[in-house]
C-alpha positions in Angstrom: 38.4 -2.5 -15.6 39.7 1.1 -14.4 39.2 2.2 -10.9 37.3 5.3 -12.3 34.8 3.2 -14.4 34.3 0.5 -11.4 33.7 3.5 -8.9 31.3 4.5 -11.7 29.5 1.8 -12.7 29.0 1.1 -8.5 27.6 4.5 -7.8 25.3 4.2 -10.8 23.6 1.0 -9.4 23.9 2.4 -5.8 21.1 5.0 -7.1 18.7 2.6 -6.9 19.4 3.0 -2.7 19.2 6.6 -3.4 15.6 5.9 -4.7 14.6 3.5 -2.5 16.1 6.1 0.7 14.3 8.9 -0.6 11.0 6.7 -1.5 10.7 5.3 1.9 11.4 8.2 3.8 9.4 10.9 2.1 6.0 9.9 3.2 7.2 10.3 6.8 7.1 14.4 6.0 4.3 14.0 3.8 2.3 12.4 6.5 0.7 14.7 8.7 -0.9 16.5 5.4 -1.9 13.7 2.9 -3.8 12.3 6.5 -5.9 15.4 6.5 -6.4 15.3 2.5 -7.7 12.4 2.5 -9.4 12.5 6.3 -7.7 9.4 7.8 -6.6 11.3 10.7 -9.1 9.4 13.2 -7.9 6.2 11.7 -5.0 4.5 13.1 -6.3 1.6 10.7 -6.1 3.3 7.9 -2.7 5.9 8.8 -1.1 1.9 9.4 -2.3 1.2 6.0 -0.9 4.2 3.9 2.5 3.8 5.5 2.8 0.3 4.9 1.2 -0.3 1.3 4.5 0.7 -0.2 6.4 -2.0 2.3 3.9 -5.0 0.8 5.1 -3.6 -2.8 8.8 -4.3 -1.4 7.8 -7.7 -0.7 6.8 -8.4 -4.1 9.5 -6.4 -5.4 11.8 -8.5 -3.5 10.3 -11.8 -4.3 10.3 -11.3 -8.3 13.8 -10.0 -8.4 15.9 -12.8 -7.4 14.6 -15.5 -10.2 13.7 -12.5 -12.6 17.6 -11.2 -12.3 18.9 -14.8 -12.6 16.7 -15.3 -15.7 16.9 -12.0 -17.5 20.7 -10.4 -15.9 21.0 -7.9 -13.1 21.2 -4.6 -16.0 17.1 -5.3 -17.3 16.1 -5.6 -13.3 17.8 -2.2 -11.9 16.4 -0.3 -15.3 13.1 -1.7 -14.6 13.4 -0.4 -11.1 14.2 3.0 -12.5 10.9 3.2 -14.3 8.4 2.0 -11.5 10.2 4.6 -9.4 9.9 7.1 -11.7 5.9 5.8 -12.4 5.0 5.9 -8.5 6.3 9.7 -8.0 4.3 10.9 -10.3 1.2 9.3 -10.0 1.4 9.4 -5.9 1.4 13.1 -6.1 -1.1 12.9 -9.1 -4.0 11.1 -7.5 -6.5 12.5 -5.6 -8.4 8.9 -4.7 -6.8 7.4 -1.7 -7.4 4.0 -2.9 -5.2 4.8 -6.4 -2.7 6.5 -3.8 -2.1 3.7 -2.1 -1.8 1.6 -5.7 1.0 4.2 -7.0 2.7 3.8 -3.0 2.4 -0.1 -3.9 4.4 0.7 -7.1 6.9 2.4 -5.9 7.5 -0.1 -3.0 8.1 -3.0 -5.8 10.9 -0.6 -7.1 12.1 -0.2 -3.9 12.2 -4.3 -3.4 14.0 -4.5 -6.7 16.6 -2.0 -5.8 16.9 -3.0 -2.3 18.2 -6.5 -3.8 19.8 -6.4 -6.6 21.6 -3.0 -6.1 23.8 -4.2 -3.5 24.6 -7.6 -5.1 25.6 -6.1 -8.7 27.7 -4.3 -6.5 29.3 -7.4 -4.8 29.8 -9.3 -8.0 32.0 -6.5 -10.0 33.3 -5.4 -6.7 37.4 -6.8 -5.9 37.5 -8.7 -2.5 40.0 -6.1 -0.9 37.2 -3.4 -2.0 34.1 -5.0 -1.8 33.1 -4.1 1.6 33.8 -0.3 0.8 32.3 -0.4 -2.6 28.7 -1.9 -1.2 28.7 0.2 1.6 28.5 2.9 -1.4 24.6 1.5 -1.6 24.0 2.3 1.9 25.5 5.9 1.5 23.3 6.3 -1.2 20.1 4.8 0.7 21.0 7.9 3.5 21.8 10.6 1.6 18.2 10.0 -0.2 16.6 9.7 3.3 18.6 13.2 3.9 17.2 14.6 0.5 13.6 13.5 1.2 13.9 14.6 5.0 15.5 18.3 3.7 12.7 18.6 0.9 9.9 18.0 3.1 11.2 20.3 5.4 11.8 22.9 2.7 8.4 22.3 1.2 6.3 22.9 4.6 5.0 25.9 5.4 5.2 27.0 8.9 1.9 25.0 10.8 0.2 27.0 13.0 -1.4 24.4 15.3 -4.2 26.9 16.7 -6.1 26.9 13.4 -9.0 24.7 13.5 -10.2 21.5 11.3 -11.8 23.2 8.2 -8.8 26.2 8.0 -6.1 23.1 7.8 -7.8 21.5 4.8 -7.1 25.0 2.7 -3.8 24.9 3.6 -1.2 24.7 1.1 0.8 22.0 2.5 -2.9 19.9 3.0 -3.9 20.7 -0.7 -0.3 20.8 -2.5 3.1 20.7 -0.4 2.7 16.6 0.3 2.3 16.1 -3.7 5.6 18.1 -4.4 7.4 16.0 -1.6 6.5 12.8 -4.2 7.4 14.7 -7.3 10.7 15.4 -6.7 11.8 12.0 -6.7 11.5 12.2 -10.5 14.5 14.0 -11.1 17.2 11.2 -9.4 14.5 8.4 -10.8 15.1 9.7 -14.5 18.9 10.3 -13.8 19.1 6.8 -13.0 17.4 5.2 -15.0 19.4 7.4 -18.0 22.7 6.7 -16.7 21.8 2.5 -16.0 22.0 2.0 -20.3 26.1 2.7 -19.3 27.1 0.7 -17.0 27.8 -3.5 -17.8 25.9 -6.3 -17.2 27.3 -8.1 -13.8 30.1 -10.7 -14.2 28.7 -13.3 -12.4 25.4 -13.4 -14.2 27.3 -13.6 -17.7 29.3 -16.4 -16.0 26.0 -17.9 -15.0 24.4 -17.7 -17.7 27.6 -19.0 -20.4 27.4 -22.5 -18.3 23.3 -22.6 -18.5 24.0 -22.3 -22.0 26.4 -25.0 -22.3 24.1 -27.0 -20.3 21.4 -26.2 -22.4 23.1 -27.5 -25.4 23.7 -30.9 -23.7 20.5 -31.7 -22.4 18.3 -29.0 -23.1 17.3 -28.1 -19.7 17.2 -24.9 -18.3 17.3 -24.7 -14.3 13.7 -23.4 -13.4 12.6 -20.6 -10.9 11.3 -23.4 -8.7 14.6 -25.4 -9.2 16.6 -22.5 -7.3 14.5 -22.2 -4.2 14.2 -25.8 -4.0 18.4 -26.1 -4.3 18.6 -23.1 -1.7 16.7 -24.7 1.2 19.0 -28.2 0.8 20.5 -28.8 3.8 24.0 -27.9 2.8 22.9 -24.2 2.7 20.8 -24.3 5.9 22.8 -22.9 8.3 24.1 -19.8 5.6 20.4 -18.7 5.1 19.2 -18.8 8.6 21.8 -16.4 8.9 21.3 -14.9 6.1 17.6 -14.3 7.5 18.3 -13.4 10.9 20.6 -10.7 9.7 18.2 -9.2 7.5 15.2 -9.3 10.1 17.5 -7.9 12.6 18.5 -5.4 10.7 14.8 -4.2 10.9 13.3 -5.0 14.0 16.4 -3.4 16.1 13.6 -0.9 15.8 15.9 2.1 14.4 13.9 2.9 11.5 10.4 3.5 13.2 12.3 6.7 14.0 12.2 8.0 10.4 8.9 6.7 9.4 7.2 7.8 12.8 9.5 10.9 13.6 6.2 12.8 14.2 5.0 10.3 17.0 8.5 10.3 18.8 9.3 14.1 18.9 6.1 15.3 19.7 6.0 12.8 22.7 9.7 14.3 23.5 7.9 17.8 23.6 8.3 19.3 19.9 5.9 20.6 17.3 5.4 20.1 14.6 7.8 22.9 13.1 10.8 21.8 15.8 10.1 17.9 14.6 11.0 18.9 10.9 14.2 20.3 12.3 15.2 17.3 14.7 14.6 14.7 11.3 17.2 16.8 9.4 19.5 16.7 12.7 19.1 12.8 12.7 19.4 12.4 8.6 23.1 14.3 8.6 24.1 12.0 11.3 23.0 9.2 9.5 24.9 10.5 6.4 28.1 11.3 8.6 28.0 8.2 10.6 27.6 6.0 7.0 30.5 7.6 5.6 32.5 6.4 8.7 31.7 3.0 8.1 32.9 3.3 4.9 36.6 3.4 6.2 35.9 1.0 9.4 33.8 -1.8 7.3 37.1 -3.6 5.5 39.3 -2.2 8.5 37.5 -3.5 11.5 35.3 -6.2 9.5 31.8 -6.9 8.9 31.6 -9.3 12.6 32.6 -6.6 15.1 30.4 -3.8 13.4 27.3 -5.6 14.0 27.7 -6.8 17.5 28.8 -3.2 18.1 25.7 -2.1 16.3 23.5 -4.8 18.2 24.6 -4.4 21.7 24.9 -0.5 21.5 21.5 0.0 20.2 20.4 -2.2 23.0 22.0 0.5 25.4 20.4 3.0 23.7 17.2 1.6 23.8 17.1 0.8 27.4 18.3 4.7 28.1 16.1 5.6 25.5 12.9 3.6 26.9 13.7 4.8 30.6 13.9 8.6 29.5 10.4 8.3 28.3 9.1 6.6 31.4 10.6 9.2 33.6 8.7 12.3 30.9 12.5 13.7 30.1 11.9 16.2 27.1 14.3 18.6 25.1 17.2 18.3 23.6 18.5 15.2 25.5 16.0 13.2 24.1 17.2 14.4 20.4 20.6 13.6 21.8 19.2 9.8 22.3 17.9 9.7 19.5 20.8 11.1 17.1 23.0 8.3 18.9 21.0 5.4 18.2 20.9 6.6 14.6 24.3 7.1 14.2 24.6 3.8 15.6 22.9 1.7 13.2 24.4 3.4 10.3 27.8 2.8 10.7 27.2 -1.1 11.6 23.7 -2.8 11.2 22.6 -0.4 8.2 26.0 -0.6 5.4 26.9 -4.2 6.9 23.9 -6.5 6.5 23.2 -5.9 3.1 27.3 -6.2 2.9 27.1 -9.8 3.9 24.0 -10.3 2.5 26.1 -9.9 -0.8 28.6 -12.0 0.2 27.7 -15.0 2.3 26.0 -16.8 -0.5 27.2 -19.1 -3.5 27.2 -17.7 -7.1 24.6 -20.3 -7.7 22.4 -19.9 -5.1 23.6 -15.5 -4.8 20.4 -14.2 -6.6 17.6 -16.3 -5.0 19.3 -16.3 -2.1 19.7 -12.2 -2.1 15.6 -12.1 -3.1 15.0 -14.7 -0.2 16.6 -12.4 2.8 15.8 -9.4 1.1 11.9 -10.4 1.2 12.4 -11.7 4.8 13.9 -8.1 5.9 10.8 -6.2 4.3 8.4 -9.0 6.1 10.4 -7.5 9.0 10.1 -3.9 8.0 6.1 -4.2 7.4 5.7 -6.0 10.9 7.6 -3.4 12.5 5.8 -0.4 11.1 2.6 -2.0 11.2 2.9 -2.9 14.8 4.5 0.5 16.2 1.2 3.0 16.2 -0.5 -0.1 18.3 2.2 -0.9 20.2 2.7 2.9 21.0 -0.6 3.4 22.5 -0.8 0.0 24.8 2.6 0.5 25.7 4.0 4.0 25.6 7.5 4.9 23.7 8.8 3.6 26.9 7.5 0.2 26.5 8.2 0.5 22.9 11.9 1.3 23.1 12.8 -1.2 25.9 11.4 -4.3 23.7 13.6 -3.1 20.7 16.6 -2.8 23.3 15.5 -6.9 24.0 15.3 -7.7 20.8 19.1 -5.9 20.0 20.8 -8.2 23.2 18.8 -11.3 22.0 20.9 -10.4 18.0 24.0 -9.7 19.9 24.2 -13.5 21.5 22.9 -14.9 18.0 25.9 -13.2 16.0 28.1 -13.6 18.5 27.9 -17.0 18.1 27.2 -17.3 14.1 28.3 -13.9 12.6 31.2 -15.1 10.4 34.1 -12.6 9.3 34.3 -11.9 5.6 36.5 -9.1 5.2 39.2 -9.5 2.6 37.7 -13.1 1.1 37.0 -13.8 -2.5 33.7 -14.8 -2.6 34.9 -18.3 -4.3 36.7 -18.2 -0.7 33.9 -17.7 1.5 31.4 -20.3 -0.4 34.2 -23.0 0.0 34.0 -22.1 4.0 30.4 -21.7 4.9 29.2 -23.6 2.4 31.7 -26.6 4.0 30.6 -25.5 6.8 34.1 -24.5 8.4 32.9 -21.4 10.3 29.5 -23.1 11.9 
């Protein structure tokens, strides 16, 4: 395989982070206007509900994709994710029924759950050791330049809000009756792309390897390792110690708190003293960081390895977060606060964000890679739905300030975990690594 096809054939299945970037973020610009649409403004039940829907899709997403990809190959899987992303777009900005709203959100969020795991793991499995870090780290790219797309089309699809207008003059808006529908619809364009462009690319190595010896053990005894089989062999004890890793790291990776900022950008500017108007602005300033700050960690994550990035990541977001929290106790406003904010960003993009689903991809077994990948990958969106479910009501009992200083708790609590278990996989073949964690050599 050439370099050329290889960078090709990654960048295709790292449009399924694209997707799944732009998908996730979009709804935070959306927001404000679909809530008076569909008059859920009063509700904090119901504004929790909207925003999260797509996040329970990512747990089934997640939870179908491990056995489904071991069963049916990795190609099927990321394809199939193509077409529910390409499904939800439309139909989100089709409906006018909140109830089928939130069923095309769910949609989408099961084509983000699909992407979200196998994306980075076909990825890993064509991916050489000496590149494999860089090559992954594509997905993560991908997953922030479509937060950057969706944060720079909602902010060139809003028209300028004048706040003085009352109730009833809102609802005729444009961006009330039409904007927020256009905001879904572009996603159509990259969703097609991809889903054209996946009929190219191979099926991944490992699965053809995988699937050659269930064949040859099929003709022996007839017996096909089951669904139930996997999970079963994954929670043996000679695999314990991997996947409680394996978890942590993924649930970190969400409740360091970090992404509240892009699916609750209105709620933290506007406390920091911005309307609406400057809080569009401030989301593009944080998505170009979190695009620059990714493409750093593509040159750091096989040069300074995948260990020292995330105790960077976890004990400088716990920093932040403390400065972060205090500023808000103290009513600081302006620019500094954006300054906070763009730091803790950029951050998590060039350590927790590229490097978790990096060893995600690489601490597990072939055998075990796919069920194993679904089992995290499920466990970091049971992260991400606690977290966004629990910020508006956290908010108001607590303040930002309150807020902010229990993420910085929870980032020092990840730092002393991963400095203690956080194994160094840079430069390993992955036969390598599963003969060392498996053996238990690092633990």
């Amino acid at each position: 395989m050439t370099r050329g096809f290889l960078l090709f054939i990654c960048l295709v299945s790292a449009m399924g982070g694209l997707l799944f970037g732009y998908d996730w973020v979009v709804i935070g610009g959306a927001k404000p206007f679909y809530e008076l649409y569909f008059g859920i403004s009063g509700s904090p039940f119901m504004q929790g509900l909207a925003m999260t829907t797509a996040l329970i899709g990512c747990l089934f997403g997640a939870m179908v994709a491990g056995s489904l990809s071991d069963k049916y190959g990795r190609k099927p899987l990321l394809m199939t994710s193509a077409v529910l992303f390409t499904v939800s777009a439309i139909a989100t900005g089709l409906f006018n029924d909140f109830t089928l709203f939130n069923i095309a959100r769910f949609i989408g969020g099961v084509g983000i759950g699909v992407a979200s795991a196998l994306s980075p793991m076909y990825i890993a499995e064509v991916s050489p050791a000496h590149l494999r870090g860089r090559l992954v780290s594509l997905n993560q790219m991908t997953i922030v330049l479509g937060i950057l797309a969706a944060q720079i089309v909602n902010m060139l699809l809003a028209e300028p809000v004048d706040e003085s207008q009352n109730y009833s003059v809102l609802l005729t808006t444009w961006n009330v009756q039409t904007g927020w529908r256009w905001m879904f619809w572009a996603e159509t364009v990259p969703a097609a792309l991809f889903l054209l462009l996946s009929f190219f690319i191979p099926e991944s190595p490992v699965y053809l390897k995988m699937k050659a010896m269930r064949n040859h053990s099929s003709e022996k005894d007839n017996g096909i390792v089951s669904t139930r089989a996997g999970l079963r062999e994954l929670f043996q004890k000679k695999y314990f110690r991997v996947l409680l890793l394996g978890l942590v790291i993924a649930v970190f990776q969400q409740w360091c708190g970090t992404n509240v900022i892009f699916n609750y950008a209105e709620e933290i500017f506007t406390s920091a003293g911005f309307n609406v108007d400057g809080m569009f602005i401030n989301i593009v300033i944080t998505g170009i960081a979190n695009v620059i700050f990714t493409f750093v960690a593509l040159f750091t994550i096989d040069r300074w390895g995948r260990r020292k990035l995330m105790l960077t990541g976890a004990i400088g977001l716990s920093l932040i977060y403390l400065i972060l929290g205090t500023c808000y106790a103290m009513n600081v406003t302006g620019v500094f606060m954006v300054v906070l904010v763009v730091a803790a960003i950029s951050c998590y993009a060039m350590t927790l964000a590229p490097v978790t689903w990096t060893l995600l991809s690489e601490i597990f077994p072939d055998r075990v890679r796919g069920i194993a990948m679904a089992t995290c990958t499920f466990a970091l969106w049971i992260g991400c739905c606690t977290l966004t479910f629990t910020f508006p009501p956290m908010n108001a009992a607590l303040g930002s300030s309150g807020s902010f200083w229990i993420y910085s708790a929870i980032c020092f609590a990840a730092f002393i975990y991963l400095f203690r278990r956080c194994p160094e996989t840079k430069g390993k073949t992955l036969d390598d690594l599963e003969k060392e964690l498996v053996n238990e050599k690092f633990f």
